[in-house]
C-alpha positions as CSV (number, residue, x, y, z in Angstrom):
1,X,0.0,0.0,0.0
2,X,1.4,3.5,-1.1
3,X,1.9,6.3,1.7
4,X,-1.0,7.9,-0.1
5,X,-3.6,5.2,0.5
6,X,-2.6,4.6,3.9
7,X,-3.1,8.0,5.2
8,X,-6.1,8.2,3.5
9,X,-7.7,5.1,5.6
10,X,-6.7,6.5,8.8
11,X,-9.3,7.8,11.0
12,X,-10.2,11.3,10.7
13,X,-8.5,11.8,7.9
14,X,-10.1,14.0,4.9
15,X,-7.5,13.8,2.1
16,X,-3.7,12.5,1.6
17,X,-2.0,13.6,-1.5
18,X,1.0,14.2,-3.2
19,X,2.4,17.3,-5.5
20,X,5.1,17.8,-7.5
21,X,7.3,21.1,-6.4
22,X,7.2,22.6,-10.3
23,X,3.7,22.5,-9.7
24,X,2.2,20.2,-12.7
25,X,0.5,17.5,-11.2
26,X,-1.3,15.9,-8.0
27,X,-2.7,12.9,-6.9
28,X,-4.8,12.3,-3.7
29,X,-7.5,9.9,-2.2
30,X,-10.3,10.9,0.2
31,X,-13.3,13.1,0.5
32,X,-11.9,16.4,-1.7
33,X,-12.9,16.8,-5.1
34,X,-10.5,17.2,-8.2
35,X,-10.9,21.3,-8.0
36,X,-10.6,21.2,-3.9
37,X,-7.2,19.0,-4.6
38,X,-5.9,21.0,-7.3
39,X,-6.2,23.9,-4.7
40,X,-4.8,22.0,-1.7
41,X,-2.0,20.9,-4.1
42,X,-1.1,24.8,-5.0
43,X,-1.5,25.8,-1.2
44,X,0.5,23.3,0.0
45,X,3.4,23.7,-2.6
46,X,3.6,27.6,-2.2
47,X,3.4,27.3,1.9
48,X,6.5,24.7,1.5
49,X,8.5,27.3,-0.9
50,X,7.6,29.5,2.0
51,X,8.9,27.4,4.5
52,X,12.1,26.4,2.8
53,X,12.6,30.4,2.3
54,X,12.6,31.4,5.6
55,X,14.6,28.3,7.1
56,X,17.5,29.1,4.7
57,X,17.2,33.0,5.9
58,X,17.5,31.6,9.2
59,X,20.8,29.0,8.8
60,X,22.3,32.1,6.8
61,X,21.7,33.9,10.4
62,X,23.3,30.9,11.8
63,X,25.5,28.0,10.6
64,X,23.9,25.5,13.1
65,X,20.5,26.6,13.6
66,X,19.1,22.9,13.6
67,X,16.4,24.1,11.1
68,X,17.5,23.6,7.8
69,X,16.6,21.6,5.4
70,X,13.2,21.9,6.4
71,X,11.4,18.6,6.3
72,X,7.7,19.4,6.6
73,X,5.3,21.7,8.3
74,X,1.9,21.7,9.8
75,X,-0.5,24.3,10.2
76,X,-3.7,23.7,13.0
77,X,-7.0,25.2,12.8
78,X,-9.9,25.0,15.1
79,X,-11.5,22.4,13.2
80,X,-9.3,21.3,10.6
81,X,-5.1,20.8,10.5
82,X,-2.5,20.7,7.3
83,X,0.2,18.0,7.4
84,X,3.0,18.1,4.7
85,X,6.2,16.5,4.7
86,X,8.1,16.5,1.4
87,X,5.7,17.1,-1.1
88,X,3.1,14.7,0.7
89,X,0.0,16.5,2.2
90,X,-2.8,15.0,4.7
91,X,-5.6,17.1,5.5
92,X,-7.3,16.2,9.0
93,X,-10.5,16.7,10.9
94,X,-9.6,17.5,14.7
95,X,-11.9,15.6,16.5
96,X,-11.3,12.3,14.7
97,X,-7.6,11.9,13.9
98,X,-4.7,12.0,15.7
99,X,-1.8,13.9,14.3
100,X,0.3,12.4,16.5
101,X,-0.1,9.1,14.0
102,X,-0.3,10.8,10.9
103,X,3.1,12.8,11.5
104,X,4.8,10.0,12.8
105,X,3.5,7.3,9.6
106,X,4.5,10.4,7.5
107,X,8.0,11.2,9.1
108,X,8.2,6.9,8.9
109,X,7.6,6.3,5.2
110,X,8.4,10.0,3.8
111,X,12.2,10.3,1.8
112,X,13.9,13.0,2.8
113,X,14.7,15.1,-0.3
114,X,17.7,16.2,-1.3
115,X,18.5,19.3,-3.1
116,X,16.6,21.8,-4.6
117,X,13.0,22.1,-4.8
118,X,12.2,23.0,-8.5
């Protein structure tokens, strides 16, 4: 079973997907439809840019800093959070899932990347 699909089965979660970093293509499983992924893909891709941005500011500020390469990020809402790692995303419902789990499946069975993003 691919990362994707087994996210997807977990409890409370909405969608898993995957993007590429030039911005081309998507795939995903769950309860999102193609237009609501397309846009989760773009989100996701542009927040990660962000991400590896500003952690490359910060080991320029710092030769160790301890943040960079930046792996992943997460963003939590009241009712909904945002788990990326890579270019793997796993949108969650609060009340049902546990992103304890999901970070730590996605941490498990993510590659880290090497080099550049685009």
């Amino acid at each position: 079973m691919n990362i994707i699909s087994e996210l997807a089965l977990m409890p409370g979660v909405i969608a898993a997907g995957e993007y590429s970093y030039r911005g081309d293509r998507f795939s995903y499983e769950g309860q999102l439809n193609e237009e609501m992924a397309r846009m989760a893909s773009i989100m996701c891709r542009a927040t990660t840019m962000a991400v590896h941005m500003q952690t490359d500011m910060m080991k320029s500020l710092s030769a160790d800093c301890g943040c960079a390469p930046a792996r992943g990020w997460m963003v939590q809402g009241q009712q909904f959070s945002v788990c990326v790692i890579a270019n793997y995303f796993c949108f969650l419902d609060n009340t049902a899932a546990s992103i304890n789990e999901v970070m730590q499946i996605m941490r498990d069975k993510v590659p880290h990347q090497e080099g550049a993003l685009v």
